[in-house]
C-alpha positions in Angstrom: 12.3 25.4 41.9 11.0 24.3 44.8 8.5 21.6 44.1 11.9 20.3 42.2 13.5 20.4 45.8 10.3 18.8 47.4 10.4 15.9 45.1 14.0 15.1 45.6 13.8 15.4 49.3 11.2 12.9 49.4 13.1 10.5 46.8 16.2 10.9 49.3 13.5 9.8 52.6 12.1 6.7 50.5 15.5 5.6 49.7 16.9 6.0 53.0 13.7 3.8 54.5 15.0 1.4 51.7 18.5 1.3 52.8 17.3 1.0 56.4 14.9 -2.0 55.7 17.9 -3.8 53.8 20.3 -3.2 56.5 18.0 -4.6 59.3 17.4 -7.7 56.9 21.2 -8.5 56.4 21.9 -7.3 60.4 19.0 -9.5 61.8 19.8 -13.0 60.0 23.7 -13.3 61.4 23.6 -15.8 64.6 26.6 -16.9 66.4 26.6 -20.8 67.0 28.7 -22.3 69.5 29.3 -25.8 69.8 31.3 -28.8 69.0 29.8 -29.4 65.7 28.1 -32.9 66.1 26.9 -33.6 69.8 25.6 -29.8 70.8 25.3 -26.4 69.6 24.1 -22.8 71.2 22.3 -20.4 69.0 22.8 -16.6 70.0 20.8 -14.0 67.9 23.5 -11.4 68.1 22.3 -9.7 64.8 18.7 -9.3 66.2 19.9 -7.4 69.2 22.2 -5.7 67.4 19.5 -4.7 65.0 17.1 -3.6 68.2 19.4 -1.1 69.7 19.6 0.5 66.4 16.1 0.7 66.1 15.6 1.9 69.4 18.0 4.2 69.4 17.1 5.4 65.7 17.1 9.6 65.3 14.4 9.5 62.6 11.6 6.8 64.2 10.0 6.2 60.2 7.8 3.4 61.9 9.5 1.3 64.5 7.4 -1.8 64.1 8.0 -2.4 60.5 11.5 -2.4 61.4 11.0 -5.1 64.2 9.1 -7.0 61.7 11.7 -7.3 59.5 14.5 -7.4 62.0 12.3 -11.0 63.6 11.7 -11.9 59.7 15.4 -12.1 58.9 16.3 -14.1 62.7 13.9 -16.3 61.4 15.4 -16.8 57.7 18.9 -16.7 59.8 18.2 -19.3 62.2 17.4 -22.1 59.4 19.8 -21.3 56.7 24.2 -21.7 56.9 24.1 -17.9 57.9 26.7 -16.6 61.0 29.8 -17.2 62.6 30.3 -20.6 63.8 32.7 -21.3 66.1 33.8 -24.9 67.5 35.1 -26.0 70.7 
């Protein structure tokens, strides 16, 4: 009985690390652009430090680094593709 418990503990900590990684993907690709469309426009990374004081302030601290790896990743894939809120003035 309990090595039954032991493996479904650790299948609950790999899936929560996997559920972590996804949402700091999805969290750090979302930008907020401001502009006027054509002439000029004003990137803002609001998912990346959304994403940073989550992992900072994170209760179970799996490996920090990997998560600021993905979190700069996803800013990156963010920054180049139609992802974010953009908002015209």
């Amino acid at each position: 009985m309990a090595k039954a418990k032991q493996k479904q503990s650790k299948a609950d900590i790999e899936g929560m690390y996997f559920l972590k990684l996804v949402l700091y993907l999805i969290l750090g690709s979302f930008w907020i652009r401001v502009g006027n469309g054509a002439t000029w426009q004003i990137p803002i990374p609001v998912g990346l430090l959304c994403g940073l004081l989550i992992a900072r302030n994170d209760r179970f601290k799996i490996d920090r680094k990997i998560e600021y790896a993905v979190l700069l990743i996803a800013m990156f894939i963010g920054f180049w593709t139609p992802m974010g809120l953009f908002i015209k003035m």
